[in-house]
N, C-alpha and C positions, 0 to 999 in steps of 0.2 A: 191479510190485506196489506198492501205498500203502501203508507203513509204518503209517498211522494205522488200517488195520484189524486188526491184530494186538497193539493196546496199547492201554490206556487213557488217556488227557491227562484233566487239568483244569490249566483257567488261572489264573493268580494275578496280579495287577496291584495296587499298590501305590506308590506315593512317585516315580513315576520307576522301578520294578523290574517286570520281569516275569520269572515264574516258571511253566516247564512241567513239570508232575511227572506222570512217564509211567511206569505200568506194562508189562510186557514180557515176554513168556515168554519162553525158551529157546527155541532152536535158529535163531532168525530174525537175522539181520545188517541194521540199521537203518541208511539209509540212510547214505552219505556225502556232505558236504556241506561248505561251509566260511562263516565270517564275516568279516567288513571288520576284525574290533574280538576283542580278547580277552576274554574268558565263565570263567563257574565253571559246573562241574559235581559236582553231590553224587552219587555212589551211594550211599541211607540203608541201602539192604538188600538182599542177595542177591551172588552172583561174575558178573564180566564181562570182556571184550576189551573192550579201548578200543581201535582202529588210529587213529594220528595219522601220517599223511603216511610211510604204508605199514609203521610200526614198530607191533607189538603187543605192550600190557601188560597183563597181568590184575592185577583190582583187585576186595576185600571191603569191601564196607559196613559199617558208615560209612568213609565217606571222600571226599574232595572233590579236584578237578582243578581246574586252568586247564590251558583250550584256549586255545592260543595264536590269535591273529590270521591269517586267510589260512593255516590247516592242516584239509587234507582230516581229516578224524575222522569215526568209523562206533561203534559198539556191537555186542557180540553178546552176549548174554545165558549165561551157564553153567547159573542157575539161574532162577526167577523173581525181577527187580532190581524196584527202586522206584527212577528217576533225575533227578534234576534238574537243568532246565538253567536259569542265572539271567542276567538280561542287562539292562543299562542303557538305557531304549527310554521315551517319550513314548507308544509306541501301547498303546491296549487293546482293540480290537477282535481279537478270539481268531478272527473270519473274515480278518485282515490280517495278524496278527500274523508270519508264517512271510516272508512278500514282503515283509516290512519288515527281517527279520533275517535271513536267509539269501540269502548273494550265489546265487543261482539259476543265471546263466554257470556257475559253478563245480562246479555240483553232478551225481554220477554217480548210475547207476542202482543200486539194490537189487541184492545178490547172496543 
């Protein structure tokens, strides 16, 4: 299952920042996956599971994470979320952007 047909992304690129803010329904478990570098994440709205490196926490909007470095993390939505993921990156091409930020070896399938 592609994650990206159950949510909405728009890309945001700025200064050296890129930012993916993805809408989400409920009941879908977004991918797991992991990065080389530590990242924020904002949930601005809605309840969610965060699993990081098989531990799950639920989390209301607003509010903001750091993902740690090299920790499998997934999403699953409670309700309909608004989540942003913010990350330190040179690229803006929103066709590259995911193989330039996501260790890919690393990453599992959709549940």
């Amino acid at each position: 299952m592609n994650p990206y047909d159950h949510m909405t992304v728009t890309h945001h690129f700025g200064g050296g920042v890129y930012t993916k803010q993805c809408v989400m329904s409920p009941g879908i478990t977004y991918q797991q996956h992991m990065h080389n570098f530590d990242h924020l994440s904002i949930l601005s709205s809605g309840a969610a599971l965060v699993e990081v490196d098989g531990v799950i926490t639920e989390h209301y909007g607003p509010t903001v994470l750091t993902i740690k470095a090299n920790k499998y993390h997934s999403i699953t939505p409670i309700t309909e979320i608004v989540w942003y993921c913010i990350h330190a990156t040179e690229e803006t091409d929103p066709e590259h952007i995911d193989e330039t930020l996501i260790n890919v070896e690393a990453t599992t399938t959709n549940t």
